[in-house]
C-alpha positions as CSV (number, residue, x, y, z in Angstrom):
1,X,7.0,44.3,10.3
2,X,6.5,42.3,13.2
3,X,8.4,42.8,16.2
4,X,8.7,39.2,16.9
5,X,10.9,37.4,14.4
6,X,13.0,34.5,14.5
7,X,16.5,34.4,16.8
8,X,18.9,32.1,17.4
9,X,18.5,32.0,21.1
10,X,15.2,30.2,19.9
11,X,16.8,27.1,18.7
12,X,16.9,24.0,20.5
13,X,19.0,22.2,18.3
14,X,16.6,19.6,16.5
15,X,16.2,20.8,12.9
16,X,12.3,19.8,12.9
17,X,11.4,21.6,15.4
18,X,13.6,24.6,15.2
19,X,12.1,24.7,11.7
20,X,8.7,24.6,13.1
21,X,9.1,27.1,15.9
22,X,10.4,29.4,12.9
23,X,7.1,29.2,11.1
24,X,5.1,29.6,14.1
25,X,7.1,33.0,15.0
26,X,6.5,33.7,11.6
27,X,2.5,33.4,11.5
28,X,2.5,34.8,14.8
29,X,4.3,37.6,13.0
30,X,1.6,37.7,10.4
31,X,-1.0,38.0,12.7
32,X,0.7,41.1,14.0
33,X,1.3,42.1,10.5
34,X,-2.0,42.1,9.8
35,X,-3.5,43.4,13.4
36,X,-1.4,46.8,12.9
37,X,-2.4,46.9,9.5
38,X,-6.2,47.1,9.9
39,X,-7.3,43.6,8.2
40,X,-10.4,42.6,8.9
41,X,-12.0,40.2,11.2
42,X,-12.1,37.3,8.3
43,X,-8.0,37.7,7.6
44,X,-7.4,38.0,11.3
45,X,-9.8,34.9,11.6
46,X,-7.8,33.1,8.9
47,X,-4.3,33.6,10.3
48,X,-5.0,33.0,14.1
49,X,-6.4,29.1,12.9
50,X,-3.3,28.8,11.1
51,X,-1.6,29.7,14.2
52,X,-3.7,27.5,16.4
53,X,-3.8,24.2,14.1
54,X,-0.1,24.2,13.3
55,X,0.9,24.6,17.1
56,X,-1.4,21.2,17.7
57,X,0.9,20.2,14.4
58,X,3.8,21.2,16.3
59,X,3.0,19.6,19.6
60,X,2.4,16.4,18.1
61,X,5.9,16.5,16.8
62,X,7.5,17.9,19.5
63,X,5.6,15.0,22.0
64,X,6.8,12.2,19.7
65,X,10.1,13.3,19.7
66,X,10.2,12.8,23.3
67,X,8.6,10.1,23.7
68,X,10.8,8.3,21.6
69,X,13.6,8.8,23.0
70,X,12.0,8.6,26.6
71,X,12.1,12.5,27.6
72,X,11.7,12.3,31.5
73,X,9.8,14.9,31.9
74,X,7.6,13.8,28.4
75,X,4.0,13.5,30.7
76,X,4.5,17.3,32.1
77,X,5.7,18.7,28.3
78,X,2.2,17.3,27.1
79,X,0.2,18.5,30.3
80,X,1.3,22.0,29.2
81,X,0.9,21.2,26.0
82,X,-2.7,20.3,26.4
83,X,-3.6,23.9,28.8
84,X,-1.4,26.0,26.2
85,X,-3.9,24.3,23.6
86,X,-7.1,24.8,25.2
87,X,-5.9,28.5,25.6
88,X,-5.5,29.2,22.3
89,X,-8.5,27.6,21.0
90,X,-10.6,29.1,23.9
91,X,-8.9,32.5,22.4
92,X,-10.2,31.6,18.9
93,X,-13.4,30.5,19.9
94,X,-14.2,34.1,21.6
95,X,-12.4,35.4,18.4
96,X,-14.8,34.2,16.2
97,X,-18.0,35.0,18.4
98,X,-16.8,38.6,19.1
99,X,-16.2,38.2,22.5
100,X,-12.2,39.4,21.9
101,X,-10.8,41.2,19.0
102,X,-6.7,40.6,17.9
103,X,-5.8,43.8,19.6
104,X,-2.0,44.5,21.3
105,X,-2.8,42.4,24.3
106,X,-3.8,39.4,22.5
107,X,-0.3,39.6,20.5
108,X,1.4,40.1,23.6
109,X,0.0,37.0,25.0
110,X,0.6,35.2,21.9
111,X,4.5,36.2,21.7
112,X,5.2,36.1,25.0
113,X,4.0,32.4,25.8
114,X,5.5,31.8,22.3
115,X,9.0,33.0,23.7
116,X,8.5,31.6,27.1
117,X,7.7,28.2,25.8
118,X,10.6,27.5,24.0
119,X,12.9,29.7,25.8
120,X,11.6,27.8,29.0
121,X,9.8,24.5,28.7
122,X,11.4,23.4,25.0
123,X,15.0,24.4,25.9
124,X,14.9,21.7,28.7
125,X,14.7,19.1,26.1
126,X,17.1,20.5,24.1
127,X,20.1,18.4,25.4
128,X,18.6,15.6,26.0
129,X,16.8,15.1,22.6
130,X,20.3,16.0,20.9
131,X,22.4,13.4,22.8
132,X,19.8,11.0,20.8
133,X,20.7,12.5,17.3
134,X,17.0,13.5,16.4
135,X,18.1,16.3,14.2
């Protein structure tokens, strides 16, 4: 089992999104799942694009949240949006032309800008998107 799981330091307090982050954390955890357990490249392959399209899922949610309810700090959320984004996909595009294989340090940086994300850049709008009842 996957050492990265869902917590309740994690939430932010807007069911959508806490629901999201849970499933991300969870296919993250899958990943991991199936890194330690051997699967091959095709299984990896499969659940790092799960991972990738339902953060740009996620993102999308997250920035219309804010933007709705006019988020101050909406434009730099999406700027680090879009570089966590072209990360990720840069990661799968490498992944798929075996230029990197889903080994430990690829699930460390996967978890760890996870859990800094939300524990950093989400958790800022946290209050704000609460005071205008958006869960």
């Amino acid at each position: 089992m996957s050492v990265f799981v869902w917590n309740e330091k994690y939430r932010v307090n807007v069911k959508e999104l806490d629901d999201q982050h849970r499933t991300l954390i969870g296919l993250v955890g899958q990943l991991d799942d199936a890194m330690r357990e051997g699967k091959g490249k095709q299984a990896l392959g499969l659940i790092l694009g799960q991972v990738i399209n339902y953060t740009k899922t996620h993102f999308a949610a997250e920035e219309r949240l804010m933007k709705a309810c006019g988020y101050p700090e909406y434009h730099e959320h999406r700027l680090i949006h879009e570089k966590m984004t072209a990360k990720v996909t840069e990661l799968q595009e490498q992944f798929k032309t075996g230029k990197v294989m889903i080994t430990m340090d690829v699930m460390n940086f996967l978890t760890d800008w996870l859990q800094k994300h939300i524990l950093g850049t989400d958790k800022k709008y946290s209050p704000f998107l609460t005071r205008g009842s958006m869960n």
